[in-house]
C-alpha positions as CSV (number, residue, x, y, z in Angstrom):
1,X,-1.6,31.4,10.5
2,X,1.2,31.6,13.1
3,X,3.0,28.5,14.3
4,X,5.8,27.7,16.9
5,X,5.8,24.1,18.1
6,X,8.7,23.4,21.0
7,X,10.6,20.9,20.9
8,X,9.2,17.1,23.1
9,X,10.3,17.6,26.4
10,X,13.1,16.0,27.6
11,X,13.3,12.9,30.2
12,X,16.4,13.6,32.8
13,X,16.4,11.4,35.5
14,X,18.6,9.2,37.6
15,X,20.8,7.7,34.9
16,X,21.0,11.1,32.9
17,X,22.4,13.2,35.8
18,X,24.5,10.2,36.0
19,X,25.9,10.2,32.6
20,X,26.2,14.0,33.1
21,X,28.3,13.6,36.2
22,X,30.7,11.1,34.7
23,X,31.2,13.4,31.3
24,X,35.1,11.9,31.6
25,X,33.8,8.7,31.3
26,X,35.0,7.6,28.0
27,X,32.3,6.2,25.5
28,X,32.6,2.1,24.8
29,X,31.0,0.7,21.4
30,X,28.0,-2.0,22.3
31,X,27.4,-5.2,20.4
32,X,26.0,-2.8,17.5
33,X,28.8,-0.7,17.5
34,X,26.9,2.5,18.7
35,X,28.6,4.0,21.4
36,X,27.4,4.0,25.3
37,X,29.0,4.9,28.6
38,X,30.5,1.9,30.5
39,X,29.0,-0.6,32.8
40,X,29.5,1.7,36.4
41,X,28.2,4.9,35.0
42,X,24.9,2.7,34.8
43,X,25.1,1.0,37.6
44,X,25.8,4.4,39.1
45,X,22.5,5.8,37.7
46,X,20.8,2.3,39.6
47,X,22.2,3.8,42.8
48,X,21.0,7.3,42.4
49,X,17.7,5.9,41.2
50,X,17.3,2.8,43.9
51,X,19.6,3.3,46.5
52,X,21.2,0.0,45.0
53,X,22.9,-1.6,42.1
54,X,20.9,-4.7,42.1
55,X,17.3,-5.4,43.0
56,X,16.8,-7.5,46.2
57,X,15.9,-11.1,45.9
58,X,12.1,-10.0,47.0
59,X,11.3,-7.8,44.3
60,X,10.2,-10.3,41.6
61,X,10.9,-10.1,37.9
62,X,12.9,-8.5,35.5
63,X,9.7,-6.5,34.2
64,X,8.8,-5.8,37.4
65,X,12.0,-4.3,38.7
66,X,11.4,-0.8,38.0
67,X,7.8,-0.3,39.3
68,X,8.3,-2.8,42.2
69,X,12.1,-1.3,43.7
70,X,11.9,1.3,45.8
71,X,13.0,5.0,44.8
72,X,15.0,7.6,46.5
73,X,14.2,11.1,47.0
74,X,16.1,12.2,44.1
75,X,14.2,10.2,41.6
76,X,10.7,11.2,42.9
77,X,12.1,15.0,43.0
78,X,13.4,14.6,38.9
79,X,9.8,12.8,38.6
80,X,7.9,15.8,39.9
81,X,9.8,17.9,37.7
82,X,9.4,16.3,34.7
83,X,5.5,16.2,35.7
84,X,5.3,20.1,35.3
85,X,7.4,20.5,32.0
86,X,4.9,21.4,28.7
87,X,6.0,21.3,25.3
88,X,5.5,25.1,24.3
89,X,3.2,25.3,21.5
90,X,1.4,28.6,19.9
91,X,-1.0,28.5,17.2
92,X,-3.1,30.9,15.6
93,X,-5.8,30.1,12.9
94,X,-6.6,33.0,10.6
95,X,-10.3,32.7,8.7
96,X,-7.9,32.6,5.0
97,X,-6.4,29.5,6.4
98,X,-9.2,27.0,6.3
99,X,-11.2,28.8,3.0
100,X,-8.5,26.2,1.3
101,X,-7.3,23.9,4.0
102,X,-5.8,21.0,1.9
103,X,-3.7,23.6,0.5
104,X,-2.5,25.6,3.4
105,X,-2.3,21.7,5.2
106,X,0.3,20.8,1.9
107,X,2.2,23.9,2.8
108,X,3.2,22.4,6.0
109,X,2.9,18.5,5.3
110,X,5.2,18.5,2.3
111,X,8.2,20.0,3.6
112,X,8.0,17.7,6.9
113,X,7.9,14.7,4.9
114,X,10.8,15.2,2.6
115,X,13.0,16.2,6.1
116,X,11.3,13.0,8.0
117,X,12.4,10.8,4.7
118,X,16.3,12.2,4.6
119,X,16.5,12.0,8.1
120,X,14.3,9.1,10.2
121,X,16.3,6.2,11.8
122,X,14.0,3.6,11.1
123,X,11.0,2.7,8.7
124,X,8.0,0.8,10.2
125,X,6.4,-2.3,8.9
126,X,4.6,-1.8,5.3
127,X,1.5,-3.8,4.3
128,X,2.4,-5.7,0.9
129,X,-0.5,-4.6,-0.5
130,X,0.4,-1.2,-0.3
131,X,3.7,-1.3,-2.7
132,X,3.9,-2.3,-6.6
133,X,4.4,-6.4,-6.7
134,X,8.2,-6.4,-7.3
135,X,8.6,-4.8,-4.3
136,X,6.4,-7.9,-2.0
137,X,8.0,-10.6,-0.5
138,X,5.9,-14.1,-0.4
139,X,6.8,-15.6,2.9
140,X,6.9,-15.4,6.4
141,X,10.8,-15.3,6.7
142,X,11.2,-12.7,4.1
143,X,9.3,-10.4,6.2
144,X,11.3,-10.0,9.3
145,X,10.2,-6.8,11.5
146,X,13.6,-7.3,12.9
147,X,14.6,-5.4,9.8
148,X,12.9,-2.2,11.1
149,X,16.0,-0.4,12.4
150,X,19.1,0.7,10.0
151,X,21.7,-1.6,11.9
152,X,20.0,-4.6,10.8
153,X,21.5,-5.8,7.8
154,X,21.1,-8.2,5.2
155,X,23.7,-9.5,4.5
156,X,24.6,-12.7,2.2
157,X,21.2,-13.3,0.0
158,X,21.3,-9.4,-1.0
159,X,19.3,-10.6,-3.8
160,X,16.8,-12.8,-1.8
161,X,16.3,-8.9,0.7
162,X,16.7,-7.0,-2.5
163,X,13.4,-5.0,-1.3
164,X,13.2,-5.0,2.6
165,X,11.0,-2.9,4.9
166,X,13.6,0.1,4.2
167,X,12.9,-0.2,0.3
168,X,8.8,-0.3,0.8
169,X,8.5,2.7,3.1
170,X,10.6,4.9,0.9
171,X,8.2,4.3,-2.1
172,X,5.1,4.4,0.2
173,X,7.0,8.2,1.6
174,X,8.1,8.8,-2.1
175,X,4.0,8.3,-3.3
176,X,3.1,10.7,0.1
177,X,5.6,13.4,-1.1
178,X,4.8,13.3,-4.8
179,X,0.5,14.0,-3.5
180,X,1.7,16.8,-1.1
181,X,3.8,18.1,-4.0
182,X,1.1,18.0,-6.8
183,X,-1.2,20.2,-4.4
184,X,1.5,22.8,-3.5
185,X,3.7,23.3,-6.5
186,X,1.7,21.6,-9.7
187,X,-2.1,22.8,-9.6
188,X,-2.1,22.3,-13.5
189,X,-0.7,18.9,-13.5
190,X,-4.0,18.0,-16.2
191,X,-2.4,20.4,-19.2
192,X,0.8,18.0,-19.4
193,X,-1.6,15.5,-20.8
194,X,-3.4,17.8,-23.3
195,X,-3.1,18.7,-26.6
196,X,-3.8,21.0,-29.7
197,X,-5.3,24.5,-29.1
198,X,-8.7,25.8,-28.1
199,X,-11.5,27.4,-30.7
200,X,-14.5,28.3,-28.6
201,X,-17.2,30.3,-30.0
202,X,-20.5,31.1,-29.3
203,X,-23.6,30.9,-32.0
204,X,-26.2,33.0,-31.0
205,X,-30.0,31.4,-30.5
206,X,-33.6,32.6,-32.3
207,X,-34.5,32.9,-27.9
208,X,-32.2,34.7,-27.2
209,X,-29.6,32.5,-25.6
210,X,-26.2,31.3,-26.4
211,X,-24.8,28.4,-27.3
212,X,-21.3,27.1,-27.2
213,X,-19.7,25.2,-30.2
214,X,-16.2,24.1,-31.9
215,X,-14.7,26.5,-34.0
216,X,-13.2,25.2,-37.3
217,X,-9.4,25.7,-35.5
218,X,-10.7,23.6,-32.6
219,X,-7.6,20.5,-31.9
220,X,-7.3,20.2,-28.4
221,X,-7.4,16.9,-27.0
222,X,-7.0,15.7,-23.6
223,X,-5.8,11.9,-22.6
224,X,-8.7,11.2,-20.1
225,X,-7.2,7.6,-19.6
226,X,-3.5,9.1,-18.4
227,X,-5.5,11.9,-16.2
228,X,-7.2,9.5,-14.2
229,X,-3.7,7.5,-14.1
230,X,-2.4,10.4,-12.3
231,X,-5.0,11.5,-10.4
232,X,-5.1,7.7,-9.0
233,X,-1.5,7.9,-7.7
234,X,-2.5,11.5,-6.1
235,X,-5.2,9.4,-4.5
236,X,-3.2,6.3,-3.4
237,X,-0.4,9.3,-1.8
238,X,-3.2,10.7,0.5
239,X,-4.5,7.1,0.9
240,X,-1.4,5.6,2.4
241,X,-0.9,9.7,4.4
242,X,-3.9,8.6,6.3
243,X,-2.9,4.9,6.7
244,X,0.6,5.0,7.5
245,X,0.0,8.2,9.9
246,X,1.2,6.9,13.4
247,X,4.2,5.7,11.5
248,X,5.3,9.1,10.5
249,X,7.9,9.2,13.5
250,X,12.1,9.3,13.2
């Protein structure tokens, strides 16, 4: 297998070249504290994009403004560019590659999740169902979606938000990782919960078969009930892979 995946293309329109144009602008901090370029380099980016600042009195609502104002030939020309850009991708499947596919998918899938869990910005809604029951909250209030980005913060009842939306999709990532990781690094995950040694023989029959019995040296034991413990949590991590995969974004 051979892959090279680009990066998403890049939107640059109006209010980009604008920003670009004004590079001395210095940054201001918004009501978050992130910083943005002032007020005029926007308003500059309006009049690149619309020929104005403000829309006219005619052109109806706020959620209307963009698709109702009219455009100027620089904004159609930066559309029609970004109409031709393609993300580059190259992929090539060799025959080895699917003869174990959830292997050779784990190669690939772990090492994405751990950068997507040190790195994302945000962490989207997680059903309660879907974490351990400290980790649930058991009203409406407590489960604010507002909470969603980092620069929301609880402050005050730290207690009250001890687990928030952050808390619950780190486990439900941690639980992803730790099924990826069992496939790719821990194929013999089943001999940590065994025991004793192994005395096979074989007792030869009057028809001339074989048959397979304990030798007197025979102690191995195996802990079926912790086996299927684990192999449940290996389940539940590919479970909530396949539930929770439109929220694997940064």
């Amino acid at each position: 297998m051979k892959v090279y995946i680009g990066p998403y293309k890049n939107w640059f329109g109006p209010y980009q070249l604008a920003e670009k144009l004004c590079f001395w602008a210095k940054p201001e901090k918004d009501e978050y504290g992130f910083p943005k370029k002032p007020d005029w380099v926007h308003n500059f980016g309006e009049w690149l994009a619309h020929g104005n600042v403000e829309p006219e009195q005619e052109v109806g609502t706020v959620s209307s403004w963009d698709r109702d104002r009219p455009t100027t030939w620089l904004y159609k020309f930066l559309l029609w560019i970004d109409s031709h850009k393609k993300r580059k991708t190259r992929i090539r499947i060799d025959k080895w590659d699917t003869w174990g596919m959830d292997s050779t998918l784990a190669l690939m899938i772990l090492p994405m999740l751990k950068q997507l869990k040190e790195t994302k910005h945000g962490s989207p809604p997680v059903d309660m169902n879907d974490v351990p029951v400290h980790m649930r909250t058991h009203t409406t209030e407590d489960y604010d979606d507002q909470l969603t980005f980092d620069f929301y913060h609880n402050d005050g009842d730290v207690e009250h938000y001890q687990y928030n939306v952050h808390d619950r999709w780190n486990w439900v990532m941690g639980e992803m990782i730790f099924a990826f990781e069992t496939v790719v690094t821990d194929n013999d995950w089943r001999s940590q919960f065994e025991t004793g040694v192994m005395d096979i023989q074989w007792i030869k029959l009057e028809n001339g078969m074989s048959q397979m019995t304990y030798g007197p040296n025979h102690t191995h034991k195996t802990d079926d009930a912790a086996v299927e413990a684990y192999q449940a949590r290996i389940d539940n991590g590919f479970r909530l892979f396949g539930r929770y995969y439109n929220a694997l974004w940064d």
